[in-house]
C-alpha positions in Angstrom: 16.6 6.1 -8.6 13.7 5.9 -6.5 12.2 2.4 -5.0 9.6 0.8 -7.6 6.3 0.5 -6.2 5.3 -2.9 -5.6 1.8 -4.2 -5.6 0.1 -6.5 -3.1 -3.1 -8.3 -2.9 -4.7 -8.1 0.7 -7.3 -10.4 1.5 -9.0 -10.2 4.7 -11.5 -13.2 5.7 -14.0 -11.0 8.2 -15.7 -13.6 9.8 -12.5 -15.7 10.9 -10.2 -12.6 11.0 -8.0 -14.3 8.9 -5.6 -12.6 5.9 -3.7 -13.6 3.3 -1.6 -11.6 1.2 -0.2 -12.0 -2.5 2.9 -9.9 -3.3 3.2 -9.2 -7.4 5.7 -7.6 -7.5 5.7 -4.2 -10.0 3.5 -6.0 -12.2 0.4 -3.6 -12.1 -1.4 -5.5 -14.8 -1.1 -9.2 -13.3 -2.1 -7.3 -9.8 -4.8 -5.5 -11.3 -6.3 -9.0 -12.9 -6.0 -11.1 -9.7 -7.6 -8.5 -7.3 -10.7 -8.1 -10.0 -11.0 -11.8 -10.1 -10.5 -12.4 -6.8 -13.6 -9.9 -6.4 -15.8 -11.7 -8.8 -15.0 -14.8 -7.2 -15.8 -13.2 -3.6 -19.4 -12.0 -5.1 -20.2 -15.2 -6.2 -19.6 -16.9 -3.6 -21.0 -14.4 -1.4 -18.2 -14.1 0.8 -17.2 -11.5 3.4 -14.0 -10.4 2.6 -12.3 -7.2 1.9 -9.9 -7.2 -0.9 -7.3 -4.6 -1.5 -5.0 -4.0 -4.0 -2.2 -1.8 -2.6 1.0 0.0 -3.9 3.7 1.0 -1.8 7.3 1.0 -1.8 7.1 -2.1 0.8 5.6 -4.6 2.7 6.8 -2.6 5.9 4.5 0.5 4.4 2.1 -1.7 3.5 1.7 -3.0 7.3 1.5 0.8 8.5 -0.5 1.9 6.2 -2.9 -1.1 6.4 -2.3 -2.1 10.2 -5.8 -3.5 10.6 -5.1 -6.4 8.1 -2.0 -7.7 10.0 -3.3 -9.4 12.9 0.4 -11.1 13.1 -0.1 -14.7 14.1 1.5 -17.8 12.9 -0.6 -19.0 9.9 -2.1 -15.4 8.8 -1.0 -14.9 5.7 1.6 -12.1 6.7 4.5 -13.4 9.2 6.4 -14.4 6.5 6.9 -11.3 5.8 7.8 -10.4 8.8 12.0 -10.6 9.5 13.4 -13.4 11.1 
């Protein structure tokens, strides 16, 4: 059976270069609702973020695929997803 596609939230803080990512799991619908409110929240507070709601197989794919997002420092949202 193939490998379920996970979904993660990537949320990218412009002006600090900062990230932070939300993994959900296969949950499309869940994924779906935070990355619409976390846009709504982001245009009302006029903030300069990009928000991304991506499927992959996982997080590895996600940090190829997306390799601008994962400035990997301590802190960033990402190393701990990053093996030990």
């Amino acid at each position: 059976m193939p490998d379920q596609i996970q979904h993660f939230l990537l949320v990218y803080d412009v002006a600090h270069s900062e990230a932070e990512v939300t993994e959900y799991g296969t949950d499309y619908e869940v994924a779906l609702a935070a990355y619409s409110e976390r846009e709504r929240a982001a245009r009302e507070n006029h903030e300069d973020l990009d928000i991304v709601l991506v499927g992959a197989d996982s997080i590895e794919t996600v940090r190829r695929t997306h390799s601008s997002y994962f400035e990997l420092r301590v802190g960033s949202g990402f190393d701990s997803f990053l093996p030990a």
